[in-house]
C-alpha positions in Angstrom: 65.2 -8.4 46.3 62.9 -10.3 44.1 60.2 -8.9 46.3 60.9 -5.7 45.9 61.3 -5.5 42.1 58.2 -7.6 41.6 56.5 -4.9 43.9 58.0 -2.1 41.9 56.6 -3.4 38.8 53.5 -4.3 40.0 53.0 -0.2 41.1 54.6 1.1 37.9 51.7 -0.7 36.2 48.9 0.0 37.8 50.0 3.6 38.2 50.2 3.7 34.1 47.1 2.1 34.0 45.4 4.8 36.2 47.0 7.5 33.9 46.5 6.0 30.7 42.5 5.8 31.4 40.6 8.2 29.1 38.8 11.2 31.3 35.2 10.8 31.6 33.4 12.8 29.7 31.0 16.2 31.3 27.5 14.4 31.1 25.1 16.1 28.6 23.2 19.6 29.5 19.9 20.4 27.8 20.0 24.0 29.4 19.2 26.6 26.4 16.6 27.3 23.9 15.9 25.1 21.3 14.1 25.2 17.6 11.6 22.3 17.4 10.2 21.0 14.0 7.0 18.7 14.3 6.4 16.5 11.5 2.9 15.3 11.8 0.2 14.3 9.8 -1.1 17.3 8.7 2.2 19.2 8.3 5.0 20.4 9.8 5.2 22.5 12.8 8.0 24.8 13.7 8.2 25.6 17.9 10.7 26.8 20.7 11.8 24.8 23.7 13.7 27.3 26.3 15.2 24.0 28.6 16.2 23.9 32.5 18.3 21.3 33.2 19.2 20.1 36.6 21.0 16.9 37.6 18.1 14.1 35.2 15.0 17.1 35.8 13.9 19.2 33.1 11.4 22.2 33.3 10.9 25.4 31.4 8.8 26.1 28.0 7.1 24.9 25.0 6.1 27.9 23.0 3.8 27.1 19.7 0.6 27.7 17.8 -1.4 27.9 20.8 1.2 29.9 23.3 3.4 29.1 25.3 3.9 26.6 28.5 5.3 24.9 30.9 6.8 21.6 30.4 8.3 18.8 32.6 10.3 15.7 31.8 13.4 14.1 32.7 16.9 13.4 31.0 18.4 9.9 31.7 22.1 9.3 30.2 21.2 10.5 26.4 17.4 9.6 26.5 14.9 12.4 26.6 11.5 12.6 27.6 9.0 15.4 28.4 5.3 16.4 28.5 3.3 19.5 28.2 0.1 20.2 28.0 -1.2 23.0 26.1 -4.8 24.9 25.4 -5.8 24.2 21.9 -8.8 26.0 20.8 -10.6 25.5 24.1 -9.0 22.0 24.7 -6.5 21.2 26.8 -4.1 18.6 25.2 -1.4 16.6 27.0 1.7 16.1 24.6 4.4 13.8 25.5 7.5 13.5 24.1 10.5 11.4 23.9 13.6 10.5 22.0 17.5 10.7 22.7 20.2 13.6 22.7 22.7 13.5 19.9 26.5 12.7 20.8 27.6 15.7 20.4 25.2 17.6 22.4 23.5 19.7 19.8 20.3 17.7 18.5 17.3 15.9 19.8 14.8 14.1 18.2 12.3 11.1 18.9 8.4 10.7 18.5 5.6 12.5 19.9 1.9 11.3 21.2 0.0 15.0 20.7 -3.4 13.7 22.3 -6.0 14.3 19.8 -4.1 15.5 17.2 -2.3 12.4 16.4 1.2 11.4 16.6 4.4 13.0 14.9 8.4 12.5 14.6 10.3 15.5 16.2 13.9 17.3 15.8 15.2 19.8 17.5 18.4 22.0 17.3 20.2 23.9 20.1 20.2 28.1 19.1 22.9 29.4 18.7 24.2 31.6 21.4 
C-alpha cells in the first residue's frame, strides 16, 4: 500500500512538473524587408534589406547608394551576421556585417567592416507590413 501511494505521488509530480514547464518559444525569423541606417564616418546612410530566412541561412538583398545585391550570411540563436559585396564607383567592395536580433524580434543592430570605406555601427528596423 505504501508502494502504491509513494508511486502515485511520485507520477502526480512529475506529471505537474511536465505541465507547469513554460512553452518554448518559436525561434526568431529575419524573413521581411528591413530599413538599415549606417552610421559611419562620413555620415549616415539610410538602406533596405529584403531578408530570406531558412532554418540559420540568410540570403536576399542589400539595396543602397550604389544598387542593389545579393547578400549571404547566417542567423545563430539571436546573433546575426552577413556579407555583401557591392560595386562602388568601379570598385567592388566586400561589406560584412554582424550584430544580434532584438528580443522581441523587431530590431537588429551591430557593427559593420565596409572595405575601403571604413567601418560604421548599424540598426535596422523590420517594415511594417
Amino acid at each position: 500500500m505504501a508502494r502504491r501511494t509513494l508511486a502515485l505521488l511520485l507520477f502526480v509530480g512529475l506529471a505537474t512538473t511536465a505541465f507547469a514547464q513554460k512553452p518554448t518559444a518559436p525561434a526568431p525569423t529575419l524573413t521581411g524587408k528591413w530599413t538599415m541606417t549606417l552610421e559611419m564616418e562620413v555620415g549616415t546612410a539610410t538602406t533596405a534589406l529584403v531578408l530570406t530566412q531558412e532554418k540559420e541561412k540568410l540570403t536576399g538583398t542589400y539595396t543602397g547608394r550604389y544598387g542593389t545585391y545579393p547578400l549571404a550570411g547566417k542567423l545563430d540563436a539571436r546573433r546575426v551576421e552577413f556579407v555583401v559585396t557591392i560595386n562602388a564607383e568601379g570598385t567592388e567592395t566586400l561589406m560584412s556585417f554582424w550584430g544580434e536580433l532584438s528580443e522581441d524580434g523587431e530590431t537588429l543592430g551591430g557593427e559593420a567592416a565596409l572595405g575601403g570605406m571604413g567601418n560604421a555601427t548599424w540598426f535596422a528596423k523590420r517594415d511594417k507590413k
